[in-house]
N, C-alpha and C positions, 0 to 999 in steps of 0.2 A: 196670675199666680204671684202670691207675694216673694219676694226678695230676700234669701238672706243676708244679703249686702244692703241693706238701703240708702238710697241716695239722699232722700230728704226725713228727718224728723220732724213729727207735728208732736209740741208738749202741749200737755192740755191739764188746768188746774180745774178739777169738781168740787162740789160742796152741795148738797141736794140739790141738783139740779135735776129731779126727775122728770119734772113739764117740759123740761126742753133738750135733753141729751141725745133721745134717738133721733129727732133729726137731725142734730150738729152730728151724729154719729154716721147718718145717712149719707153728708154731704162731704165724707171723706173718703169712704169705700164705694162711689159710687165714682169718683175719680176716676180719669182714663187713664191715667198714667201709674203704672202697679208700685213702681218701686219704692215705696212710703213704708214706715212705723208709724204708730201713733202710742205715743206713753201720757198714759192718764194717771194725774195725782188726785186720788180722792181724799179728802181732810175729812176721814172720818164720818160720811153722811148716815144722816139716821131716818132717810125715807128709801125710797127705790131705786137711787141713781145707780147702785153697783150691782144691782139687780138684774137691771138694761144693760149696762156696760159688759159683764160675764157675759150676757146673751153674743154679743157681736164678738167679744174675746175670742169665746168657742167658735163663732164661723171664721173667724179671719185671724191666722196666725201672727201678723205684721202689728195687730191690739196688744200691748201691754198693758194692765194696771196694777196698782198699787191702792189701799187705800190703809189710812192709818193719820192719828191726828198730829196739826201743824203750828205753822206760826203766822199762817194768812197766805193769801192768794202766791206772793213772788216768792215765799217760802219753798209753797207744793211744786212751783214750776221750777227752782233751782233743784230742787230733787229729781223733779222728771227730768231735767236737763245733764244728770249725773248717767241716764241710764239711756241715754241716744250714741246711735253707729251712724246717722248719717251724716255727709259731708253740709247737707244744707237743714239749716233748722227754723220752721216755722212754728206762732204762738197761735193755740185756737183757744178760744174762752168755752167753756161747755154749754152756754146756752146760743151762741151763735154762727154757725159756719162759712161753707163756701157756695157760692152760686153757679161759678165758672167749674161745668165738670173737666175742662181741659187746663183749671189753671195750673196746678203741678206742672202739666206738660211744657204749658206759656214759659212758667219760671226757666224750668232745665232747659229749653231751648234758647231762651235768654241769655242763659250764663253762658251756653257751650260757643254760640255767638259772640260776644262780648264775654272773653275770658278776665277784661282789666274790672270789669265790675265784681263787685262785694255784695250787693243784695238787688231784690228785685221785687217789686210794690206793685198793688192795683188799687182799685176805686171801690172805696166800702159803701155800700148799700143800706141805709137807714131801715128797720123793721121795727113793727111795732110787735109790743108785748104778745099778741093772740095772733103772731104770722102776715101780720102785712106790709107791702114794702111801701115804703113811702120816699122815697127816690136815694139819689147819692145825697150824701154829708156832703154841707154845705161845703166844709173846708175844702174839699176835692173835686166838687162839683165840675167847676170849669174843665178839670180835662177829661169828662167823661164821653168817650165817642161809641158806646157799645149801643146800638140802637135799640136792642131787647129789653131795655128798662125805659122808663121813661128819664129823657137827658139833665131835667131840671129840677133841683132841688127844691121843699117843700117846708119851706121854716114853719110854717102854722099847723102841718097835718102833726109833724114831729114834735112842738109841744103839746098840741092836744092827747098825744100817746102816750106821754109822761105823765099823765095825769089823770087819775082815777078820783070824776066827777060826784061819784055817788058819796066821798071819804069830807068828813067837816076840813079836814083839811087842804079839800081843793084850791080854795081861792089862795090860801098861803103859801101850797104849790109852785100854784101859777105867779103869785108875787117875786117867787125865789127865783121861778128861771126867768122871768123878764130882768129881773135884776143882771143876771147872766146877759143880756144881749148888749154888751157893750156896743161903745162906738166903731170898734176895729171890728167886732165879728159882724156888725151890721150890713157894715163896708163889706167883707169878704161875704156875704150872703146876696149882696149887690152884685158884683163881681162873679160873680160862680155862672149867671146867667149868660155870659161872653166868652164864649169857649178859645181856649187857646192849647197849645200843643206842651205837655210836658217837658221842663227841661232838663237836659238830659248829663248824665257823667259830670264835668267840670260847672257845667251852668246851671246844675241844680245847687252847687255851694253858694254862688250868690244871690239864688231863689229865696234859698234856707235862711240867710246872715238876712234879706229883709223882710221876711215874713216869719220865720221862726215855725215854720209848718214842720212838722215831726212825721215821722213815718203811722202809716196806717197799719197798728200792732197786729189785726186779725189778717191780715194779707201778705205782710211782707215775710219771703224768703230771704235769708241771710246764710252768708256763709259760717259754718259753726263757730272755726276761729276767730274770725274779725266779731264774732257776737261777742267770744268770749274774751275779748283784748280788750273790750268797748263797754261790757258791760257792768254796771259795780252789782258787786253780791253783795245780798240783806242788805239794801240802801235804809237808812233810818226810818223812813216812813213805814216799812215792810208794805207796800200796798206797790203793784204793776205800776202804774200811774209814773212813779220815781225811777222804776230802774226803765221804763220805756224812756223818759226824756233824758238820761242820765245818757240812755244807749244814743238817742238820737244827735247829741250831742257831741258825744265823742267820737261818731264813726265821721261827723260830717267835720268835726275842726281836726281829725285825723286826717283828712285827709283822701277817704274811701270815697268811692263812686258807686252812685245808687241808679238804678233804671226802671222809669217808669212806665207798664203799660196802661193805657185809655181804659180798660174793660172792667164791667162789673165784676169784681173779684170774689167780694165775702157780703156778708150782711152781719151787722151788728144789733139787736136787740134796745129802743128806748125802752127802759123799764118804768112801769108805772109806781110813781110819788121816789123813783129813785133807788140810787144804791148807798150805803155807808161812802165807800169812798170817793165822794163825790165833795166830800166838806174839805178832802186835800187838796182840791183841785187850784183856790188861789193861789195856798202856798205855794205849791210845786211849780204852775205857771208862772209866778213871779220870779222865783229860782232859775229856770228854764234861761226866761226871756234877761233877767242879769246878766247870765253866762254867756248868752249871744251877742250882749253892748260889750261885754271886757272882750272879748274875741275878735268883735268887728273893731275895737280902739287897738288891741294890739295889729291886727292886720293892716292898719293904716300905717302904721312906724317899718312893716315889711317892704321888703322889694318884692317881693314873689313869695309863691304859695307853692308848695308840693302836693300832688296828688300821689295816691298809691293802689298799688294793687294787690290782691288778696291775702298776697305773703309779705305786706308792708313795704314791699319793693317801689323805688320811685319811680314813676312811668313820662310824668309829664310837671312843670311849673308853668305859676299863670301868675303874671301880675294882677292881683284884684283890685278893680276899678270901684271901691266900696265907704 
């Protein structure tokens, strides 16, 4: 039975997403753990999505939606974010959900454990456009220990899903995301096949300052407030993409402790020939990874670092070795 208290919010921004909302919608109520909302911003769609969405609305009290037109995807979510009761807030995209029907549960046992932590992450699961999974994102890959998926990452299935062969535009495509495989993502695609143990509270900061890894948006549970301390509203770009690295940024040179579990958590959607916001993606990583060198140059001039906990309270300092 759903909760009139709920402990976690799931915001969810739509835009015709009819091909894929009932099961993102599946993969939330089918959750073991009751005590959830889910607030869906619809920006206005003009095919079926809210059509499906009412459907589940009406079975499950714990659905709100809204639909009405916006100013882009982290628009809809800063309004769904206006109309959450839960202490923990998690981001779902409407075409792709959860895997782990116990994850909720993972999360809130997590924090009540580890009260000094602020959010709690899992391992996003690569899916192609028409439901197939095709393993963990490379980025995470290495600390995947959930043996129900296959453990190792699949860089060739995952561009071939991005790509819709029959279009004149295939091979130009495929020229764009090879361009994308840098030298650094090569390496960590290398790298993903030698599994190693997540690091954890204090030593995921100095994970973060040399790899610049961001949290995985479709999984991680956060604490409402440290979301809302950490994260900039209508960032210029108006696109997720800037206020996710904006957040990841500032929770980690704040200070906060993040904790990771090993387990397939969510699956994410490669979409074939792509999305719009994908043309932000240099800038933004370039911005990202700036902010990480000014960060890591002042930390050198420090003697110590302060960690904190939920209520910005200092719990622990760590000379970083960086």
């Amino acid at each position: 039975m759903a909760s009139e208290n709920p402990l976690i919010s799931i915001i969810c921004a739509v835009y015709n997403d009819e091909r894929f909302i009932r099961e993102t919608l599946e993969t939330v109520v089918s959750q073991s753990y009751p005590n959830w909302e889910l607030i869906i911003m619809d920006g206005a769609s003009t095919d079926k999505t809210m059509g499906i969405v009412k459907e589940y609305e009406r079975k499950h009290k714990n659905i709100i939606s809204r639909s009405e037109p916006d100013h882009g995807q982290w628009h809809a979510l800063d309004k769904a974010l206006s109309l959450t009761k839960g202490k923990y807030i998690s981001i779902l995209c409407g075409q792709d959900g959860y895997l782990d029907k116990d994850w909720f549960k993972h999360c809130i046992q997590t924090f009540e454990e580890h009260q000094d932590v602020s959010l709690v992450w899992g391992i996003p699961i690569n899916m192609s456009e028409d439901g197939k999974l095709l393993g963990p994102h490379y980025a995470y890959a290495r600390f995947l220990r959930d043996k129900q998926y296959n453990l190792q990452t699949k860089p060739i299935s995952t561009i071939i899903a991005k790509i819709d062969w029959s279009r004149p535009s295939s091979t130009k495509r495929l020229w764009h995301l090879l361009r994308k495989l840098t030298w650094s993502r090569a390496l960590t695609i290398l790298r993903s096949f030698r599994k190693q143990d997540i690091p954890q509270k204090e030593d995921w900061l100095l994970y973060w300052v040399r790899s610049g890894r961001a949290f995985p948006e479709g999984n991680m549970c956060v604490n409402k407030d440290v979301f809302l301390r950490n994260t900039s509203r209508f960032p210029k770009e108006k696109m997720t993409n800037a206020a996710l690295l904006d957040f990841c940024f500032n929770f980690n040179s704040n200070g906060y402790l993040a904790y990771g579990l090993p387990l397939a958590a969510s699956f994410g959607r490669s979409h074939v020939e792509g999305q719009d916001l994908r043309k932000y993606d240099d800038v933004l990583t370039r911005s990202y990874y700036k902010n990480i060198s000014d960060f890591k140059r002042r930390m050198k001039k420090e003697k110590s670092f302060k960690f904190v906990d939920p209520e910005s309270q200092i719990i622990s300092s760590r000379i970083l070795n960086i």
